[in-house]
N, C-alpha and C positions, 0 to 999 in steps of 0.2 A: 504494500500500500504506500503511495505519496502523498494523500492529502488527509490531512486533521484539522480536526474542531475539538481542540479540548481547553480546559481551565482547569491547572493545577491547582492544587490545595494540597501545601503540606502537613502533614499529619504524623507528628515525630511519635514513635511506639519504642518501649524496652523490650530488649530481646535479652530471653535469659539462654539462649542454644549452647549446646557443649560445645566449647569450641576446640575438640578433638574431630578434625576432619578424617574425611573416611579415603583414607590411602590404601593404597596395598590389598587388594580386594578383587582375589581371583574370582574369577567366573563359579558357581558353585558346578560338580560334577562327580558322577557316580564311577568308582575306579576298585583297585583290592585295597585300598588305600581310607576311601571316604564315599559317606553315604548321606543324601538329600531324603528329604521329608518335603513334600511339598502340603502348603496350609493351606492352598487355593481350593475354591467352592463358598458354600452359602454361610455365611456368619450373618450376626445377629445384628440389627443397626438403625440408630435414632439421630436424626437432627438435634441441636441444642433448643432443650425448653426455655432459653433465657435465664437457667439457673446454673450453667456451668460455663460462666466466661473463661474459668482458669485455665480450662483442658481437663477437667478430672470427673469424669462420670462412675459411681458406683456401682456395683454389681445390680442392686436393685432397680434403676435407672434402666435396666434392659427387662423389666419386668411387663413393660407394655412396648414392643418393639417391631420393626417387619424384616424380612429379610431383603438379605443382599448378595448380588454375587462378587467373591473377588475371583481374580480381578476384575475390574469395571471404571467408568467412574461412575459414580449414584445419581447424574445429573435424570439421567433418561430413562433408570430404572423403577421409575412408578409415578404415577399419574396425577399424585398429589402437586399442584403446580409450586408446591414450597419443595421441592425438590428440584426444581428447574435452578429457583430465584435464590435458592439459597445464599446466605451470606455468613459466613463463622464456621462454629465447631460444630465436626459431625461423630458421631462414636459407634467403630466396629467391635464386635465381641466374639469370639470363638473360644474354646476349650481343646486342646489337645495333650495327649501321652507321648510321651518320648520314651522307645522299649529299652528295657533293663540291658538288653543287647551292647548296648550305646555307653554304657555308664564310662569306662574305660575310654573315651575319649573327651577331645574338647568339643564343645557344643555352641553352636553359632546361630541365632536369628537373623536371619537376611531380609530386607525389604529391597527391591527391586526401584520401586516410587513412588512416594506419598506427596501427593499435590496437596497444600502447597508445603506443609511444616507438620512434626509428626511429633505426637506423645507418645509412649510403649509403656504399658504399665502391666507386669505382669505379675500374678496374683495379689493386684492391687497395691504394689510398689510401683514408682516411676523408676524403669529403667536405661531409657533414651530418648532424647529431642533431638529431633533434624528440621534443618532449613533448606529448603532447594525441593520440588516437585516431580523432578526428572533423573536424579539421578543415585546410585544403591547407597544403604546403610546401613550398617550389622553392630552387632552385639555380643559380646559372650554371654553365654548362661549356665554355663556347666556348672558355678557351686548355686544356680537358681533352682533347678530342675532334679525331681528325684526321679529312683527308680520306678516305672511304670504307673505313678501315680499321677491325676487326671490335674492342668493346670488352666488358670484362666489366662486369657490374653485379652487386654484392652490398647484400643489405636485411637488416640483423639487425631482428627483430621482439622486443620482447618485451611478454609480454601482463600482467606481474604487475601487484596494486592495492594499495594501503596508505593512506598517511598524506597521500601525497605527489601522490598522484596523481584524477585528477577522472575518473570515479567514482569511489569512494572505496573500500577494502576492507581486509581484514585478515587476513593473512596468519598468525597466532597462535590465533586464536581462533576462533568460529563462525560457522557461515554466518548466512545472513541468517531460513531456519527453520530448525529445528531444536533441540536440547538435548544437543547433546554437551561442556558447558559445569558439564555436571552434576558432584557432587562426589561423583564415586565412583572408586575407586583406580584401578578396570580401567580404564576413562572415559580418566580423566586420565595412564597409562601411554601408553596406548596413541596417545594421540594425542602423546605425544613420540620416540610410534616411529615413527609414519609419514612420508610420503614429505611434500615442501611441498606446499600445495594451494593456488589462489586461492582464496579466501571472500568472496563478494561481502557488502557490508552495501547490495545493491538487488536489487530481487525482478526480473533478466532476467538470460539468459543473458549470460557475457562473451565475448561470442565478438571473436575476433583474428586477426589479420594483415592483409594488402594487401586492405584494405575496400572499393576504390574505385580507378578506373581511374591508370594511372602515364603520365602523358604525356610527351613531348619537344615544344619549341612554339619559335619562331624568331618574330622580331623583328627590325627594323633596329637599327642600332647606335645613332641616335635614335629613342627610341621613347617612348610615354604610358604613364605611370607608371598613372595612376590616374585614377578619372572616379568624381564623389560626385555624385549628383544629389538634388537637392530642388523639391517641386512646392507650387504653390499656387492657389488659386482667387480669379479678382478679375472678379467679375460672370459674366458668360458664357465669360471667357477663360480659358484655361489659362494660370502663371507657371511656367518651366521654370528651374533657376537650375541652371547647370555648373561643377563647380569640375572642374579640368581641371589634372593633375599628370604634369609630362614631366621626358625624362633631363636638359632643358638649356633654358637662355631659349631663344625662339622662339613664334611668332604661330603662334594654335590656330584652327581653322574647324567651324563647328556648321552641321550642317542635321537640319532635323527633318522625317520625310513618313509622312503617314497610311496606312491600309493599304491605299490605289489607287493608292500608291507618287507622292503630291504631298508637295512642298517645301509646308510650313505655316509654317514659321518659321526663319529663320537668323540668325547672329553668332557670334559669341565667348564669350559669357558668359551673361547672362539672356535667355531666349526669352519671348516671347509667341504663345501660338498661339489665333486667335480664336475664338471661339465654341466651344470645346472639346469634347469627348466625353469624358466620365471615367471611370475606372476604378470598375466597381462589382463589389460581389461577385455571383456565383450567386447566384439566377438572372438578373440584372441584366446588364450588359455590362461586360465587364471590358478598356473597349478600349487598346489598345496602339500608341503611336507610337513610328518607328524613325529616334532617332540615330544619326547619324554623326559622328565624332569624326576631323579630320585633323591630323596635325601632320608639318608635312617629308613623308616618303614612307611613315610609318605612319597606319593606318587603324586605326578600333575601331568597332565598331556596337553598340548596344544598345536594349535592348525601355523605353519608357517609360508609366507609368502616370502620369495625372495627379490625385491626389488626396490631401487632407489624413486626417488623422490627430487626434482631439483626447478628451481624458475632460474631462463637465463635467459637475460634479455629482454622482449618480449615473448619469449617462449614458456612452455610448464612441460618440462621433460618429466615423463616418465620411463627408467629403462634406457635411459637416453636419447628418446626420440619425443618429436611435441606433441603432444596429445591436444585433442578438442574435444570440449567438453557439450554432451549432447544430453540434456534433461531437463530438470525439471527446479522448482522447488517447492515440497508435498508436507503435508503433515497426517500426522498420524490424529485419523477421524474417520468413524465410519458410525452409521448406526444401532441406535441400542448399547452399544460398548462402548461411544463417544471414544475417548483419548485411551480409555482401558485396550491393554495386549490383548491382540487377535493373531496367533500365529494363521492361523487358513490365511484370515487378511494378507498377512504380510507377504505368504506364499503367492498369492493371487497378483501382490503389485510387482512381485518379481519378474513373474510372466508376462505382465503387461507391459514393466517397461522392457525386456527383450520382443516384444509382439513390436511395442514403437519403436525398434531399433537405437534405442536411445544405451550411454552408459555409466549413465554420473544422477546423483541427485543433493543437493544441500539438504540437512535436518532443521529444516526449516520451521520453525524457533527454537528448539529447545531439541536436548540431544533423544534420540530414538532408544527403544528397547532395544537390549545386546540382542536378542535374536536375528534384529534384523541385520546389523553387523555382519553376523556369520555369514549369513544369507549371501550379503553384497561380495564376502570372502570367497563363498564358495561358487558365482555366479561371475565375478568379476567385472561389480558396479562400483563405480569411483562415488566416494563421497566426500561432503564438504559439511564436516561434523561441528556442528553451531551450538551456541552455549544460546541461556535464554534470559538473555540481556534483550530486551524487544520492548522497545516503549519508554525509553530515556530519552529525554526532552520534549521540548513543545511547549515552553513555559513564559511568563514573565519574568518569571525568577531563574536565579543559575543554580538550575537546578545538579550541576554538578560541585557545589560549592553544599547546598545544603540537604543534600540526600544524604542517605546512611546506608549505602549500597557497593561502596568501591572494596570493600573487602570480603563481605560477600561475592560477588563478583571474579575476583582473585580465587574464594575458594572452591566456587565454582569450578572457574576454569581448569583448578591444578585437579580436581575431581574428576574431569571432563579426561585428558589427557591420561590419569591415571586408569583410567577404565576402558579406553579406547586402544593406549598405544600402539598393542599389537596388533593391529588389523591392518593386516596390507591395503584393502579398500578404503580404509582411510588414507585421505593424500594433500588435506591442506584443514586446519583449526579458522573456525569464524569466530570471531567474540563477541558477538552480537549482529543486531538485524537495525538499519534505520534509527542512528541515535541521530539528535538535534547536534550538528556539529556547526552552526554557523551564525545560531542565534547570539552564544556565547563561545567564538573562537578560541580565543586562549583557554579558556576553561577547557573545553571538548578536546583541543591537541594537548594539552598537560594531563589530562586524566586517559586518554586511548595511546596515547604515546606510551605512558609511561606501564599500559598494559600491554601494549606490546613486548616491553623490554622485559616485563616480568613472565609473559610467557614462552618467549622465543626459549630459554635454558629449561622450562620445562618439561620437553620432548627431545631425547635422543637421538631419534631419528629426524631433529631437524626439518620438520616436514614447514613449508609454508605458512607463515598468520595472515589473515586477514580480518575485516569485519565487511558487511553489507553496510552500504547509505540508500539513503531513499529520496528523491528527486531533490535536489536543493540547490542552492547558487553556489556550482562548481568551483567557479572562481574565486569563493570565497573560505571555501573549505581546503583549511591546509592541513590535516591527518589522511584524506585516505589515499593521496597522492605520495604517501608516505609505506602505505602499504604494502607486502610480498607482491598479492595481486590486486588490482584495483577492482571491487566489485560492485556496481550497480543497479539500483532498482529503477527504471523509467519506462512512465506512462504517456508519453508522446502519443496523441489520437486518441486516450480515452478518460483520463483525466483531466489532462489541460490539452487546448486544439482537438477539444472532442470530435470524433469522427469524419476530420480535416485532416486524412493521412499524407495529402500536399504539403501542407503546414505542417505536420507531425516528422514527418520525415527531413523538410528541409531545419528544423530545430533538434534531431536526433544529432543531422551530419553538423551543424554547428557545432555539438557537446562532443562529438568524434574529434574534432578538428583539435579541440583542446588537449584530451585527452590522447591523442596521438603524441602531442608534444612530450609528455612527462615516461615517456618511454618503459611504459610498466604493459605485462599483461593485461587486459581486460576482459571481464565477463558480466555479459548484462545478466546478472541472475533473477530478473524478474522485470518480465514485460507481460502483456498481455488485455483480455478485453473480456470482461463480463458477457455469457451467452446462456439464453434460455433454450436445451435441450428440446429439438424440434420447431422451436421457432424457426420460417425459413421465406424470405424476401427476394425475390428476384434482381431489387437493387439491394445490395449487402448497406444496411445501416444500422447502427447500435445497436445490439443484445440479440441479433440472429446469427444465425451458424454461420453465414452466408462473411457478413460481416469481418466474423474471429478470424475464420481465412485467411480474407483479404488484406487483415489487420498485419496477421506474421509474414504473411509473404511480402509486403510492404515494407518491413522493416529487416525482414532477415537479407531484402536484395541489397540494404544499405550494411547491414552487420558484414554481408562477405566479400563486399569491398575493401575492407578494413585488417591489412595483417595483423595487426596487433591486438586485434578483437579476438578471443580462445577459446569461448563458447558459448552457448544460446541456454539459457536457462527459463524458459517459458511458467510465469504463475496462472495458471498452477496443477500439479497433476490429477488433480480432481477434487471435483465440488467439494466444498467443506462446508460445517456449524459454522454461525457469529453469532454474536449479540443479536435480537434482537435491532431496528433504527429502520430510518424512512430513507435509507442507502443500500439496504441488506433484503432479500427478497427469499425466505428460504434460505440466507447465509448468502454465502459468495460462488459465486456462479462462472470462476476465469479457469473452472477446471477443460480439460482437454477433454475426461473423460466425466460422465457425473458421479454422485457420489455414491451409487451402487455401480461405481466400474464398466459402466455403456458408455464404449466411444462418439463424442462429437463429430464433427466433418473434420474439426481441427485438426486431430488424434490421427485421421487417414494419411493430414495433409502432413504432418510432423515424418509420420511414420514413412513415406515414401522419401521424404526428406533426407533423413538423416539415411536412409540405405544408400543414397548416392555422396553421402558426404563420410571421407574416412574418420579413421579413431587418429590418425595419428599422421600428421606431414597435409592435413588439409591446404593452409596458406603457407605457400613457397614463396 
């Protein structure tokens, strides 16, 4: 999105969160080593009666209650319309046994995603608070939990956004469309009458609760912390390099075996594996070798891709060759489930985008379920893994001066990176989506700058930083000219020089011209045109098929004139939720495909598209 209407209201809150971030947090997985429990299905679950601001609901509190399913989010699961509207704390309840089986190791509660900040109180103790919606956090319980006896588990949810919190929102003032900001008496009464509302300042729904699967997962009592791999190419051979992080000294053992299940290479530390196979993206081979990691009586296994990462020039090597980048940017939304994990889903967007020929997508706000990860690993779909930083600025105020959000943001990100590193699919870090950088210039380059610097050393593998902007006075923004790659969102033709693709087009090749000069990669990561599925006009004008067409082939004739333009990043890969506003129709409609996955005309038009456009050496 490039255009807003909002009026900030800051709204300063204490945050008591643990501020032990959650590092070092393998994937959980079942091996002779370690064994998962999964707590996913129907728990017990109540909205706040206005009597538990704290977070702390009692056992009794769930005595009048309905159910629910995890994962999910609870937005769309029942028809109480205080369930849509909700604003605050929501409370999960389940009971489980951990077998006597188990006793003998350490014992770990994992959560997956608690949108937005999470209580754990288990048998009516508070065990852990998290801040952040999208991404894991665990716990030990091993001196919690006894032998085969039945325990209680409570989860205060709360899903509010403000100042403080990543997305960003405001609770005081307006959504993200709309005009209820106006200054008229009734206006302004009545909105000090009503009930609190979230107000997002981003254009997708907020949907909340237990987003993602709740695990229990056992370990030896020495066990591997953490496993960071880094890969390189030296002639024909793969370099595999292990950093390898355990509860205690002690000698670590590496084998590595191809997918005919042969030992290629072992040691300790740096591997060599000969004559390599590498990881390419779709439709290339995106091959995968399987580590094994021993230490003492704990095992770890993981998927490895062999291959570099570099920007030179205007180029984005990968492998050493320039890759163009053909996709999308999609969020994780579908119905009844809202933002809740749907592995079929995600299997289903795989397919589709191979059906579009496409091999890249951004996590477009906020980071994705690890499933889907694997997925893009084992498919070889490039991504551009984004933290959810979405909806900083827009303000009178500087708002990067008096937010409570830059270290948040920081923990974010080393979270983000710690959970992702090893994915060959992943190929460049976003630090956010459309911040205000030009309302308050010095502000906006002193605080993305200097997140820059703090996350460049947090990835070993050195992979690319960037952030997204969203339409602004180029000229006047000096951080993302500063950027790995430079990536922008422009609405040429349907927000401003509406449906005047003459106009749209000769105001794209002005910002091209610019932009050519600072001699960086670019990728328009979100362009595109609102279309109502089956509307269809013999003259193509706003919100018919006809239209969207005409919109991208308009603008992609002017993108591939442009060497230093690196890839088309189309919003959005299907229809998604919003807010509710007198801009929103059913949500947002610039998907390609809708949002039960039925291709547009677009979706035909992309897809024949990009078959004739390569993965790699496009613009010579």
């Amino acid at each position: 999105m490039a255009v807003r209407f909002r009026l900030w209201v800051h709204i300063p809150i204490s945050l008591s969160w643990n501020s032990q971030y959650n590092q070092h947090m393998l994937y959980p997985e079942i091996n002779k080593a370690r064994n998962v429990m999964d707590l996913s299905g129907v728990w017990s679950f109540r909205l706040d009666d206005g009597k538990h601001s704290d977070g702390y609901a009692e056992e009794k509190f769930f005595s009048n209650s309905t159910l629910i399913a995890v994962p999910a989010s609870y937005n769309d699961l029942n028809e109480n319309p205080d369930f849509r509207s909700h604003c605050g704390w929501a409370y999960y309840k389940r009971t489980f046994t951990v077998p006597s089986s188990l006793s003998s190791e350490r014992i770990m509660l994992r959560f997956d995603a608690v949108t937005h900040s999470a209580k754990v109180y288990l048998d009516g103790k508070l065990i852990k608070e998290h801040q952040g919606g999208f991404l894991p956090f665990e716990t030990e319980i091993t001196d919690l939990v006894k032998d085969g006896e039945e325990h209680s588990l409570i989860v205060a949810v709360d899903n509010r956004i403000n100042h403080s919190t990543l997305p960003m929102g405001n609770e005081g003032g307006t959504a993200f469309f709309g005009s209820d900001n106006a200054d008229v008496p009734s206006v302004i009464a009545a909105k000090k009458w009503r009930k609190p509302v979230n107000l997002p300042n981003f254009d997708f729904f907020n949907y909340a609760g237990i987003n993602r699967p709740v695990r229990i997962y056992t370990t030896p009592k020495e066990y591997i912390k953490d496993i960071t791999v880094t890969t390189a190419i030296n002639g024909d051979d793969g370099v595999i390099d292990f950093d390898v992080e355990t509860s205690a000294p002690g000698p670590v053992s590496i084998t590595v075996k191809d997918k005919e299940g042969k030992i290629v290479a072992a040691g300790n530390k740096t591997l060599t594996v000969k004559n390599a196979r590498l990881w390419w993206p779709r439709p290339g081979d995106p091959y995968l070798y399987k580590a094994t990691v021993t230490y003492g009586s704990d095992v770890y296994t993981l998927n490895v891709g062999i291959r570099t990462v570099e920007v030179k020039g205007t180029e984005f090597l990968i492998n050493n060759k320039p890759f163009y980048f053909k996709g999308f940017g999609k969020h994780e939304d579908s119905a009844v489930h809202g933002r809740g994990f749907d592995l079929v889903l995600d299997v289903k967007d795989i397919s589709m985008i191979g059906w579009m020929n496409a091999n890249s997508f951004r996590t477009s706000h906020y980071p994705y379920a690890e499933e889907m990860y694997d997925l893009c690993d084992r498919e070889g779909i490039v991504i551009i893994d984004e933290t959810p930083a979405v909806g900083i600025g827009g303000t009178s105020e500087d708002v990067y001066k008096i937010g409570h959000f830059q270290q948040h943001h920081k923990d974010v990100l080393k979270d983000l990176i710690e959970r992702d590193k090893n994915h060959p699919s992943v190929v460049m870090w976003s630090m956010g989506n459309e911040p205000d950088v030009v309302t308050f210039p010095d502000s906006a380059y002193d605080y993305w700058h200097d997140l820059y610097e703090y996350t460049k050393p947090l990835d070993k593998q050195q992979r690319p930083v960037t952030f997204v902007v969203n339409q602004n006075n180029y000229e006047r923004d000096r951080i993302t000219r500063e950027m790995d790659v430079v990536c922008i969102n422009r609405y040429y033709g349907w927000y401003n020089l509406s449906g005047d693709m003459d106009a749209a087009c000769y105001a794209l090749n002005l910002e091209l011209d610019f932009w050519e000069k600072q001699n960086k990669p670019v990728i328009l990561t979100e362009y595109g045109a609102d279309t109502l599925p089956g509307f269809h006009l013999s003259s193509p004008e706003m919100f018919s098929e006809e239209f969207q067409v005409m919109y991208y082939d308009r603008i992609n004739t002017e993108l591939d004139k442009r060497k230093f333009v690196i890839g088309e990043h189309p919003w959005n890969f299907a229809d998604f939720n919003t807010i509710q506003g007198p801009m929103r129709a059913d949500g947002n409609r610039k998907g390609l495909l809708t949002r039960d996955r039925r291709p547009k005309m677009s979706a035909h038009y992309f897809r024949k598209r990009w078959s004739e456009i390569p993965d790699f050496s496009y613009k010579k």
